[in-house]
C-alpha positions in Angstrom: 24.9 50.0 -22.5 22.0 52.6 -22.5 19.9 52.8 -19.5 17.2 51.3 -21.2 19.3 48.3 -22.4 19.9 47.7 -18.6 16.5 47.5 -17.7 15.4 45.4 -20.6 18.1 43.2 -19.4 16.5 43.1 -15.5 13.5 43.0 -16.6 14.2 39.6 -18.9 15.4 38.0 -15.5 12.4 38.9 -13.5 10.1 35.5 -13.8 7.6 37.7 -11.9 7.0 40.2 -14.4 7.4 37.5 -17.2 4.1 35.7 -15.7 2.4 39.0 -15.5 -0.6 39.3 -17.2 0.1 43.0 -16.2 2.1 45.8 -14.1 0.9 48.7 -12.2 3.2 51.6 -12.7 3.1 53.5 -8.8 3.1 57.0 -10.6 3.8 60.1 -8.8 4.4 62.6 -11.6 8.2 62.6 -9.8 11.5 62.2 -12.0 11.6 58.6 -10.6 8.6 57.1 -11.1 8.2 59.2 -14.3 11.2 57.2 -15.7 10.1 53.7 -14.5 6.8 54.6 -16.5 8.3 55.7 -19.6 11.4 52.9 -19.5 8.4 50.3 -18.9 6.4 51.6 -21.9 9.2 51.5 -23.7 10.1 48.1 -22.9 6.8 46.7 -24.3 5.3 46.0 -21.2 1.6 45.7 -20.7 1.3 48.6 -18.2 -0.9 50.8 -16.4 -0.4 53.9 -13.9 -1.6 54.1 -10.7 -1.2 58.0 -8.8 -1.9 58.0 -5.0 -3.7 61.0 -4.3 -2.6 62.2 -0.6 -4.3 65.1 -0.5 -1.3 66.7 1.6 -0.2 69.4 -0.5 -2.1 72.8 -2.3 -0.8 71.4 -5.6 -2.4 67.6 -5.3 -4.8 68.1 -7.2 -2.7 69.7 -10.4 -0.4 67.0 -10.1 -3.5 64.6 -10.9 -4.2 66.3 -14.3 -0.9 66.4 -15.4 0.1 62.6 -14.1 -2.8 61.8 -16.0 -1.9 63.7 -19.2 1.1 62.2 -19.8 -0.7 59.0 -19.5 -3.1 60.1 -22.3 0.2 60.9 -24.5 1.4 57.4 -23.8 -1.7 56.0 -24.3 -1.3 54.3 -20.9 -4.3 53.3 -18.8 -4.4 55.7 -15.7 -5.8 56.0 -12.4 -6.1 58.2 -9.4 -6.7 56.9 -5.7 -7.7 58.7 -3.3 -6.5 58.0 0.4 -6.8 59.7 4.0 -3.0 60.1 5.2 -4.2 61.6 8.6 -1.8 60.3 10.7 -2.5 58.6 13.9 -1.5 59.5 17.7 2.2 59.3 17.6 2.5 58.4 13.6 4.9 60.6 12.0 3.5 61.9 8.7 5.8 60.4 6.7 4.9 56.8 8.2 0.8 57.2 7.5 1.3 58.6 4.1 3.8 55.2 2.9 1.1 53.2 4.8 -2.2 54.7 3.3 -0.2 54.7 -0.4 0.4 51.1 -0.5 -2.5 50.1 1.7 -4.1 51.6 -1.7 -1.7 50.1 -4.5 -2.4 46.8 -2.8 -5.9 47.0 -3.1 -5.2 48.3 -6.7 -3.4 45.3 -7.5 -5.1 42.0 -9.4 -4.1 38.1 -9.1 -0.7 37.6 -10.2 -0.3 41.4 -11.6 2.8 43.5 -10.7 3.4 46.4 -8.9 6.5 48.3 -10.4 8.0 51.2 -8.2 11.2 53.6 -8.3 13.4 53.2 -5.6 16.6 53.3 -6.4 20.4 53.0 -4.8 19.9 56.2 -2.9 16.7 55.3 -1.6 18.2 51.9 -0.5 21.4 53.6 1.2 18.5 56.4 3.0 16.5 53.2 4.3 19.4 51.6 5.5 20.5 54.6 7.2 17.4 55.3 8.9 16.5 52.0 10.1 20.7 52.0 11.2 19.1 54.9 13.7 16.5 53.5 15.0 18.4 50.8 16.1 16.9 47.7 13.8 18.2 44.4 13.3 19.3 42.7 9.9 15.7 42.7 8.4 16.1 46.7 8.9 19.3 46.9 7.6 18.7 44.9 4.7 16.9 47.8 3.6 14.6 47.5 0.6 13.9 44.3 -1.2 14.3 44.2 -5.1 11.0 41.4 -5.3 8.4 40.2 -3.1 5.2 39.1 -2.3 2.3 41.3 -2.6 -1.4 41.5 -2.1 -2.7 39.3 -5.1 0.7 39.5 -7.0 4.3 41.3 -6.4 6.1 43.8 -6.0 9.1 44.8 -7.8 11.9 47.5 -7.9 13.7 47.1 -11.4 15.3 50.0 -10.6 17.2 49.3 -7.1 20.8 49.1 -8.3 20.8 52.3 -10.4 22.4 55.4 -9.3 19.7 58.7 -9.3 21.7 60.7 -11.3 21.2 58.1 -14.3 17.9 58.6 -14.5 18.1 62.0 -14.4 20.2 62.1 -17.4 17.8 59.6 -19.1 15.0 62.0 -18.3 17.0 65.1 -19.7 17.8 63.2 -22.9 14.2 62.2 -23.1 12.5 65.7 -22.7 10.6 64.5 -19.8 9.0 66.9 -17.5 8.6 65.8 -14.2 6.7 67.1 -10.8 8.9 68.6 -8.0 7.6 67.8 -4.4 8.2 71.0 -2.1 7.6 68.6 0.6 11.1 66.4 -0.4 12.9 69.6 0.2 11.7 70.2 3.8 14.7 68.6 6.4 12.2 68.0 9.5 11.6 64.8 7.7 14.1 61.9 9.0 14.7 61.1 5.4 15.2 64.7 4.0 17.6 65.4 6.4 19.8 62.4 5.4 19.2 63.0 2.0 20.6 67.0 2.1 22.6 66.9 4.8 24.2 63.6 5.9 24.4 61.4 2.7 26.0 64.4 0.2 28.8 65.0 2.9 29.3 60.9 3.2 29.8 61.1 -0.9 32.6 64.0 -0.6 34.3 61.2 1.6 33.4 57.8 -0.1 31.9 59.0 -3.8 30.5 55.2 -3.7 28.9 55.5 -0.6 25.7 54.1 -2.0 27.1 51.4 -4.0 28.6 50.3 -0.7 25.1 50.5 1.2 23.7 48.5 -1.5 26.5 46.2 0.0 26.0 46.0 3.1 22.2 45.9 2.7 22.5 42.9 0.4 24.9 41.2 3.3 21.8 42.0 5.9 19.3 40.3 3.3 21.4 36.7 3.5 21.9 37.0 7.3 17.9 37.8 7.6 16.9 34.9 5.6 19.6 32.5 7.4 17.6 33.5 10.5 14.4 32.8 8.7 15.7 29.4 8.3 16.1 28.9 11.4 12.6 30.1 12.7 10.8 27.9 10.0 13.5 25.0 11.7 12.2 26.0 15.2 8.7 26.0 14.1 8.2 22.8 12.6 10.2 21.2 15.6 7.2 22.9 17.6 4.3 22.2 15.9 4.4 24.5 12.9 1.6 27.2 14.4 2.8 30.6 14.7 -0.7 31.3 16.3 0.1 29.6 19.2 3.6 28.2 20.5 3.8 25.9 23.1 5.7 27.7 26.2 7.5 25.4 27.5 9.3 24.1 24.4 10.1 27.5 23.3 12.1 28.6 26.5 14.1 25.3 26.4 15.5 27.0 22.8 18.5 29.8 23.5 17.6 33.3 24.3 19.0 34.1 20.9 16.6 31.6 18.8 13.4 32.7 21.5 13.2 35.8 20.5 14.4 34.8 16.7 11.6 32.8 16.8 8.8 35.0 18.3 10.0 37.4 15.7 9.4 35.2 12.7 5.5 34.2 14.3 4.4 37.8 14.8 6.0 38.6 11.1 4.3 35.6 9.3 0.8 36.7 11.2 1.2 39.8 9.9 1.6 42.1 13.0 4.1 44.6 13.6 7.9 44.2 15.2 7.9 44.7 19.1 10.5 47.2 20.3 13.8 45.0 22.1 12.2 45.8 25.8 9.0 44.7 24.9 10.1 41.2 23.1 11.9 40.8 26.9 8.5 41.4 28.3 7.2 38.7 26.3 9.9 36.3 27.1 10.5 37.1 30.7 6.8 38.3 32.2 4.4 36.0 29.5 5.8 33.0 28.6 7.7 32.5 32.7 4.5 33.9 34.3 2.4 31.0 36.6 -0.4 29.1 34.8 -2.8 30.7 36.3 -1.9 34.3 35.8 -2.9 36.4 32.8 0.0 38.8 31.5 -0.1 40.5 28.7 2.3 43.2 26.4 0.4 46.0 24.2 1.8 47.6 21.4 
């Protein structure tokens, strides 16, 4: 079946993109994103571009005009967002860029409209490799998610469980030009490097070493939303507030299920992941400190 018989296919088992009154295309003018827009078009959805304009390179600007004249030949309602990727005291560049982009996109996005992007298998196996580094847990490892929710709609990656090199050919066949980032070649990026050097020599060993990624990831997914089970178990047996949970019940639990627990609260309020010594702060300095003492853990 042709690549775009594939997508037509996950695309028809999507009730996401089914209810959509529309889908925002994330467009970076890149081979990736590139096919996603033309495979969309193609597929008769009701879509519209959106290109992030990061101001980090000599050439953003050029990459505007021609994102948005291939949009014009396609007859595809396009826009360009600008967005300060300054990063932060101690933000990699990489880090402030991904946040300011969909920080943007979500903003972008209407009630109940879609956000399409073009990760695909390699990008899954280079997530679940990174976050393998820095030491995270099953959500990391998990990697990317194929659906969720998103601002006032959802976010979807049709193209998770294709390999690169099929939509390059697609592109090739197609006579698409695409936009070539100088910055995706440069390995003091965490995710260049394993991208040149580390995933290319695991392929001359394992050829399906992203197809066995995907794998594990998808393994990592069930085990992370067994242990959202649980939280949501824990919570409810406590009160249901993630806001505030009541000390005392929360240390009778395991170790295990505390921090499990205090995990899911800080995720469902929308705050970032403690590191693994600061969690044991909370649990061993907050939540055992005297009633009339006032600890607290910054990050």
């Amino acid at each position: 079946m042709s690549l775009r018989g594939q997508l037509q296919q996950v695309l028809d088992n999507l009730p996401a993109i089914q209810a959509a009154p529309a889908c925002i295309v994330a467009y970076s003018g890149g081979l990736d994103s590139h096919v996603l827009l033309h495979l969309s078009h193609a597929a008769g959805l009701a879509v519209r571009a959106v290109h992030v304009h990061h101001g980090l390179q000599a050439e953003a600007d050029s990459w505007d005009r021609h994102c948005a004249a291939v949009c014009a030949r396609l007859d595809i309602p396009y826009t360009c967002l600008h967005v300060d990727a300054t990063p932060a005291s101690g933000q990699s560049p990489e880090d402030a860029a991904r946040i300011a982009r969909y920080r943007a996109l979500e903003n972008e996005l209407r009630p109940h409209e879609v956000l399409l992007t073009a990760h695909h298998q390699q990008d899954q196996a280079e997530t679940l490799l990174l976050n393998l580094v820095r030491g995270s847990g099953p959500a990391g490892i998990a990697g990317i998610g194929s659906v969720r929710r998103f601002g006032h709609g959802w976010l979807v990656r049709p193209l998770l469980y294709f390999d690169r090199s099929e939509l390059k050919d697609y592109a090739e066949a197609e006579g698409i030009q695409w936009i070539d980032d100088p910055s995706n070649q440069d390995r003091r990026f965490d995710r260049n490097f394993l991208r040149h050097e580390i995933l290319p020599r695991l392929k001359e060993r394992w050829p399906d070493i992203a197809t066995r990624l995907q794998r594990s990831a998808q393994h990592a997914s069930e085990a992370t939303g067994l242990l959202i089970d649980l939280a949501e178990i824990d919570l409810e047996a406590l009160g249901g507030r993630t806001e505030r949970l009541p000390i005392s019940a929360v240390t009778n639990l395991s170790r295990h299920r505390q921090k499990n627990l205090v995990r899911h609260a800080l995720r469902v309020c929308g705050l970032t992941m403690p590191t693994a010594m600061q969690l044991d702060n909370i649990l061993d300095e907050v939540m055992r400190a005297r009633e009339d003492a006032q600890p607290e853990v910054r990050w």
